[in-house]
C-alpha positions as CSV (number, residue, x, y, z in Angstrom):
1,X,24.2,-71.3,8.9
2,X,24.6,-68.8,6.2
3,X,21.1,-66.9,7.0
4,X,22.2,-67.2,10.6
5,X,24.9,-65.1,9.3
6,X,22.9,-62.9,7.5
7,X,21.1,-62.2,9.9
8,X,23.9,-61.0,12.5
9,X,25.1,-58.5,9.7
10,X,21.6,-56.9,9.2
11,X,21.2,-56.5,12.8
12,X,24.7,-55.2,13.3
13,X,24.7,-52.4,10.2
14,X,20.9,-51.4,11.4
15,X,22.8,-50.4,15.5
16,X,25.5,-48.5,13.8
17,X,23.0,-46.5,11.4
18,X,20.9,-45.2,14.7
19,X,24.0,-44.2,16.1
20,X,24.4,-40.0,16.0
21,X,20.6,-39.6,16.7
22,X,18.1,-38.8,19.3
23,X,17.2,-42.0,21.1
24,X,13.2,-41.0,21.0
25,X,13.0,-39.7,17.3
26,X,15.3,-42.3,15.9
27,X,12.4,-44.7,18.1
28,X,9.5,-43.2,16.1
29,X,10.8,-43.0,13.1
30,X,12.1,-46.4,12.6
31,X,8.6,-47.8,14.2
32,X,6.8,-46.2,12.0
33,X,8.8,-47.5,9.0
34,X,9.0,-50.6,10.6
35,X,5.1,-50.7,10.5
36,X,5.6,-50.8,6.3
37,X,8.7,-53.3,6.3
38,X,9.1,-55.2,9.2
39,X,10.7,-58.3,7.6
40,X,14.3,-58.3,8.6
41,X,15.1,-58.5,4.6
42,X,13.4,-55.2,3.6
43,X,16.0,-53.4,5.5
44,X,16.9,-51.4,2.7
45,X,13.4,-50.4,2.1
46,X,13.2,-50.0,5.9
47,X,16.1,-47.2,6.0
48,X,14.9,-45.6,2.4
49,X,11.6,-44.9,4.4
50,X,14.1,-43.5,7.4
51,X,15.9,-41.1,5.0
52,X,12.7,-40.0,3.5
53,X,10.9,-39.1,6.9
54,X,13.7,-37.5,8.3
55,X,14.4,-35.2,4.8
56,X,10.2,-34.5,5.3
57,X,10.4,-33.6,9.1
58,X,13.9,-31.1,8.5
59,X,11.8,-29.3,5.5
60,X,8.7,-29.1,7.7
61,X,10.9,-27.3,10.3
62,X,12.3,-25.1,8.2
63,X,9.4,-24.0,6.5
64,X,7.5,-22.6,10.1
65,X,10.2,-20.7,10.6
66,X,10.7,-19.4,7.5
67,X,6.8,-18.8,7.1
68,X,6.9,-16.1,9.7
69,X,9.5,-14.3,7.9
70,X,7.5,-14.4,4.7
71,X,4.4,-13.2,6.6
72,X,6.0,-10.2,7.7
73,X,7.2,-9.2,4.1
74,X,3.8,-9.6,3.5
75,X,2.0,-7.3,6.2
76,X,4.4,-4.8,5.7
77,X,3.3,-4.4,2.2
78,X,-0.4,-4.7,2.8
79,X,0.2,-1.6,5.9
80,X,2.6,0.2,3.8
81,X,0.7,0.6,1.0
82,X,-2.4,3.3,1.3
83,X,-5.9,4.2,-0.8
84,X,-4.3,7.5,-1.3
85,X,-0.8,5.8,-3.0
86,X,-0.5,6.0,-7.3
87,X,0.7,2.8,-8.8
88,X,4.3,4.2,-8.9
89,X,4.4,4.5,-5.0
90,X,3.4,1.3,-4.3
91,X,5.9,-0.1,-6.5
92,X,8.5,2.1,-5.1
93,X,7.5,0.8,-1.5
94,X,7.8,-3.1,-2.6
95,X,10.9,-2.6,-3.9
96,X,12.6,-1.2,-0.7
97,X,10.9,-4.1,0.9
98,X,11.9,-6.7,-0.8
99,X,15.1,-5.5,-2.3
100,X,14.7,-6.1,-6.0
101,X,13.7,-4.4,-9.2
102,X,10.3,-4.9,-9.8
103,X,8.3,-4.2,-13.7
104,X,4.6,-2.7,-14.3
105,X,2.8,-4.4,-17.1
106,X,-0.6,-4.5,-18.4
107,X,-3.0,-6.2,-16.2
108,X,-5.4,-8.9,-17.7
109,X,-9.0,-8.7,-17.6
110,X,-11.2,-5.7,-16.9
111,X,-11.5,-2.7,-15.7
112,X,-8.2,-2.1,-18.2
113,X,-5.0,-1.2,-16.5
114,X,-1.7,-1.9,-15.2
115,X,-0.2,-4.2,-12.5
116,X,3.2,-5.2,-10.4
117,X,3.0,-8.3,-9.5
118,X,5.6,-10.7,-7.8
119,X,6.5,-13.6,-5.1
120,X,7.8,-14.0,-2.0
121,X,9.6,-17.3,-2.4
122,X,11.0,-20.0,0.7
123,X,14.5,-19.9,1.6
124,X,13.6,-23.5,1.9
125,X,14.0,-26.5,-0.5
126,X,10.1,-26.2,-1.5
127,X,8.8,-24.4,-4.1
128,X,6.0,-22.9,-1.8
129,X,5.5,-19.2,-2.3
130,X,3.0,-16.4,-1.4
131,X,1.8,-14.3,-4.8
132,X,1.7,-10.9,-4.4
133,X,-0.3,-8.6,-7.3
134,X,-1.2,-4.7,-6.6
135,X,-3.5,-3.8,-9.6
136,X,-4.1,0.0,-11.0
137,X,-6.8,1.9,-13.2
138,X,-5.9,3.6,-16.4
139,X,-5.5,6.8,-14.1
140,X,-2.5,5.1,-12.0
141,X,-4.9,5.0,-8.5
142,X,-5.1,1.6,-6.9
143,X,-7.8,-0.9,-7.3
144,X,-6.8,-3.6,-5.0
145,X,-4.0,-5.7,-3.5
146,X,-4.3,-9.7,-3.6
147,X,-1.6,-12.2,-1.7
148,X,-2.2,-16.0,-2.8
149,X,-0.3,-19.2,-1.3
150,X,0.8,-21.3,-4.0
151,X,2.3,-25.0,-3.9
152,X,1.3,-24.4,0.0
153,X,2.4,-27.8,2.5
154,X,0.2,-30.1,4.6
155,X,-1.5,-27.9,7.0
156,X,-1.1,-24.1,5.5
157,X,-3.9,-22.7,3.6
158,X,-3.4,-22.7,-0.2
159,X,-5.2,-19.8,-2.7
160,X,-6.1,-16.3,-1.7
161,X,-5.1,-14.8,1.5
162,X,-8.0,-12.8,2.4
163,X,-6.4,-11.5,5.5
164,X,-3.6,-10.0,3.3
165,X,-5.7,-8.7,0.7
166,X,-6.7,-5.3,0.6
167,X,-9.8,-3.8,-1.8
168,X,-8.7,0.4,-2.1
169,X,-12.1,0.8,-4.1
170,X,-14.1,-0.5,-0.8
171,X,-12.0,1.6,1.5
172,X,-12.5,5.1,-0.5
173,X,-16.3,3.9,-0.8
174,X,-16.5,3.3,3.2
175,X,-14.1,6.7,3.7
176,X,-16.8,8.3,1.8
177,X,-19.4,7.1,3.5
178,X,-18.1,8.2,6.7
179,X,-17.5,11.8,5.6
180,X,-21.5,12.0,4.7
181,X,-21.9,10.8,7.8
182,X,-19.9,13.2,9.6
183,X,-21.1,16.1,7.4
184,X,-25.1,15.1,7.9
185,X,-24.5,14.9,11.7
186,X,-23.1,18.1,11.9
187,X,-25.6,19.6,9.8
188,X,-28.0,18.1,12.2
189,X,-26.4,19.7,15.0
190,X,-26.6,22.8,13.4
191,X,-30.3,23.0,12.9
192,X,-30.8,21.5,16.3
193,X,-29.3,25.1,17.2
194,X,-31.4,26.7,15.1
195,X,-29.0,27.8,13.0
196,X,-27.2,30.3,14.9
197,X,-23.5,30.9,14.2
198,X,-21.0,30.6,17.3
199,X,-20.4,33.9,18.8
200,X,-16.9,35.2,18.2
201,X,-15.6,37.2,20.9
202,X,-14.5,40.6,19.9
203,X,-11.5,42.5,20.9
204,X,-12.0,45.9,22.6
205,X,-9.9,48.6,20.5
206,X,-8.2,49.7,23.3
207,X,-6.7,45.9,23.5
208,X,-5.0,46.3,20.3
209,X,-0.9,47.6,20.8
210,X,-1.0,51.4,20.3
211,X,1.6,50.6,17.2
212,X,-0.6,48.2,15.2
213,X,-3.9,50.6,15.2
214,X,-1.6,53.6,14.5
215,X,-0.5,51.6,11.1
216,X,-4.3,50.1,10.9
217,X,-5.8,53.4,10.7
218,X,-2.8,54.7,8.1
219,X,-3.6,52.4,5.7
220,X,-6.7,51.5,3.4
221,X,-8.7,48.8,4.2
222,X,-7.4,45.8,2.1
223,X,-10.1,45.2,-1.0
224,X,-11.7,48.4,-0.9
225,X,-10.6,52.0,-3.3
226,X,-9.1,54.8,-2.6
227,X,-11.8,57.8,-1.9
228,X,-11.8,59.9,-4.8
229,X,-11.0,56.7,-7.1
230,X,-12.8,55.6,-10.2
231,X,-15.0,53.2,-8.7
232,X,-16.4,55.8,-6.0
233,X,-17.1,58.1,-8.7
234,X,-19.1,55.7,-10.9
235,X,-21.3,54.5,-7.9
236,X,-20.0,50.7,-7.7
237,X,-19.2,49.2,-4.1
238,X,-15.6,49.2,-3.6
239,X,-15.5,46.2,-1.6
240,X,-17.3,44.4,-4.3
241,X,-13.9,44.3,-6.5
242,X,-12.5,41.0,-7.8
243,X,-10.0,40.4,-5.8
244,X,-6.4,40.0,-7.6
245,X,-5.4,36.7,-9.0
246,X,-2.4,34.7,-6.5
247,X,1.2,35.4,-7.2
248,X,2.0,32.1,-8.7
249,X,-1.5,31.4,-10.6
250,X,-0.3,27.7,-12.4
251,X,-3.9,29.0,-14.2
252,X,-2.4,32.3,-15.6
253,X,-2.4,32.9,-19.3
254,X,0.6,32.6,-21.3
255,X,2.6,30.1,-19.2
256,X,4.8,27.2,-20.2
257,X,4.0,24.1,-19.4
258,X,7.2,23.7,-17.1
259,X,6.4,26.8,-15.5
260,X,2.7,25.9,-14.6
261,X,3.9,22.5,-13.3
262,X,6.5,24.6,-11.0
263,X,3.5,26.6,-10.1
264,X,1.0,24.5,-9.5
265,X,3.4,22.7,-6.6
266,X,2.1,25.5,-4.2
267,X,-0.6,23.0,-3.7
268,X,1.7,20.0,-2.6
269,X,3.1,16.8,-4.0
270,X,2.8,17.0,-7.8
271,X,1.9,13.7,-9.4
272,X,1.8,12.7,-13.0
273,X,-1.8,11.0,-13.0
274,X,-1.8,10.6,-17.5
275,X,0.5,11.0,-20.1
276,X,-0.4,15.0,-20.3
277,X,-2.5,15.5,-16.9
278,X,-0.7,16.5,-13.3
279,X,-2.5,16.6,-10.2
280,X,-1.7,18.5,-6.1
281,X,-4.5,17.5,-3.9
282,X,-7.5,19.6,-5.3
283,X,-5.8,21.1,-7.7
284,X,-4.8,19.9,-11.9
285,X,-3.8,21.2,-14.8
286,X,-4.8,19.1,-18.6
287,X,-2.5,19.6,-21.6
288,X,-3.1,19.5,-25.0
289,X,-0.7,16.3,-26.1
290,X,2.3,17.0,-27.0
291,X,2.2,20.7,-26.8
292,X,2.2,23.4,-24.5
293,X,-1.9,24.2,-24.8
294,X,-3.7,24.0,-21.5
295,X,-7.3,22.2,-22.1
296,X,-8.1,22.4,-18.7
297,X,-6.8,23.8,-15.3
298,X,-8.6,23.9,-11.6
């Protein structure tokens, strides 16, 4: 009588437990569990094993959605950040992204440099995270990006993420490449043609506004001297003068190292590239440290 008993209460606390969920999940669940403790006396085991699968299955939902969010962070990076870019920009450009203060520090290993590295963690209860590192030279220009998974659930792929990862060295090398290539084919081209230039269609004088070859004709022809001048007298060419250095030479003699810096932005973007060398596009200026000597300027 008393495990007849026993028995009713089991039965009657296992009905109101399944009450509040979905007739078919609740149904797969406890089949499965029932599979590891069917006797009618592991019914705590039984809804231990319920709890546990159901906590499992809400983390494994959240986690695809959340993954796609974390992916996204991730391209956005990886697109955002170009061959061209210095260390600082790329940091600059992960920190708008994912909202936070982010440190450079010495990167391990060879070739020496520095590195920002950080994570993109779950808003899920899991401690599964994508790595990201962008690596530098001594001379602040990228090396490479790398994304890994880390502590990555059943079924997503755990280690380096090639298809985030980017290699800046490789891209220059190809860029490179691909210039050469461009260059020899039109070099090609040209001797195909046997070298002749493209002929330049001239304008008839008459074209020209009456105004313009009135002031044309008034004034000396831009790079030549004077008739009468020294260099007629002494028999040079005229037109074979050095022409005048630019206005705002950051190459001058005598400068400050401010005022060659200010200068030298003619160029473009100015971008501190060492502790005492500055670079815009094709153009740099090398100081002596801590002083205002210029070693070198192009």
């Amino acid at each position: 009588m008393k495990s007849l008993l026993t028995l009713i209460a089991v039965l009657t606390i296992g009905v109101l437990a399944s009450i509040g969920q979905a007739p078919e999940a609740a149904a797969q669940d406890q089949q499965k569990c029932e599979q590891l403790y069917g006797s009618w006396y592991q019914y705590l085991e039984r809804e231990r094993c319920l709890r546990e699968w159901r906590r499992k299955e809400k983390l494994r939902i959240c986690i695809s959605q959340d993954f796609g969010r974390m992916e996204a962070l991730a391209r956005k990076i990886r697109d955002g950040i170009q061959p061209t870019m210095f260390l600082s920009d790329a940091k600059k450009l992960m920190e708008k992204t994912l909202e936070r203060k982010l440190d450079v520090r010495p990167a391990k290993g060879e070739p020496r440099g520095t590195m920002v590295e950080t994570s993109i963690t779950s808003n899920c209860a899991t401690p599964f995270q994508l790595i990201v590192q962008v690596r530098a030279l001594e001379t602040l220009e990228l090396l490479h990006l790398r994304f890994w998974s880390r502590f990555a659930p059943a079924g997503y792929h755990e280690g380096l993420r090639a298809d985030l990862s980017r290699d800046f060295e490789e891209s220059q090398r190809l860029e490179a490449a691909e210039k050469r290539r461009r260059a020899g084919k039109t070099a090609a081209r040209g001797s195909r043609d046997g070298g002749q230039e493209p002929m330049v269609k001239k304008r008839e004088p008459g074209s020209r506004p009456l105004q313009e070859q009135a002031e044309r004709l008034s004034r000396p022809p831009a790079g030549r001297a004077r008739r009468g001048s020294k260099a007629v007298e002494a028999g040079t060419q005229p037109w074979a003068l050095a022409a005048p250095p630019p206005k705002n030479d950051h190459c001058a003699a005598n400068l400050a190292r401010n005022e060659r810096i200010w200068r030298l932005q003619r160029f473009g973007l100015v971008r501190q590239t060492g502790p005492d060398t500055y670079r815009a596009k094709g153009h740099s200026l090398r100081f002596k440290p801590k002083t205002e000597a210029l070693l070198a300027c192009d």
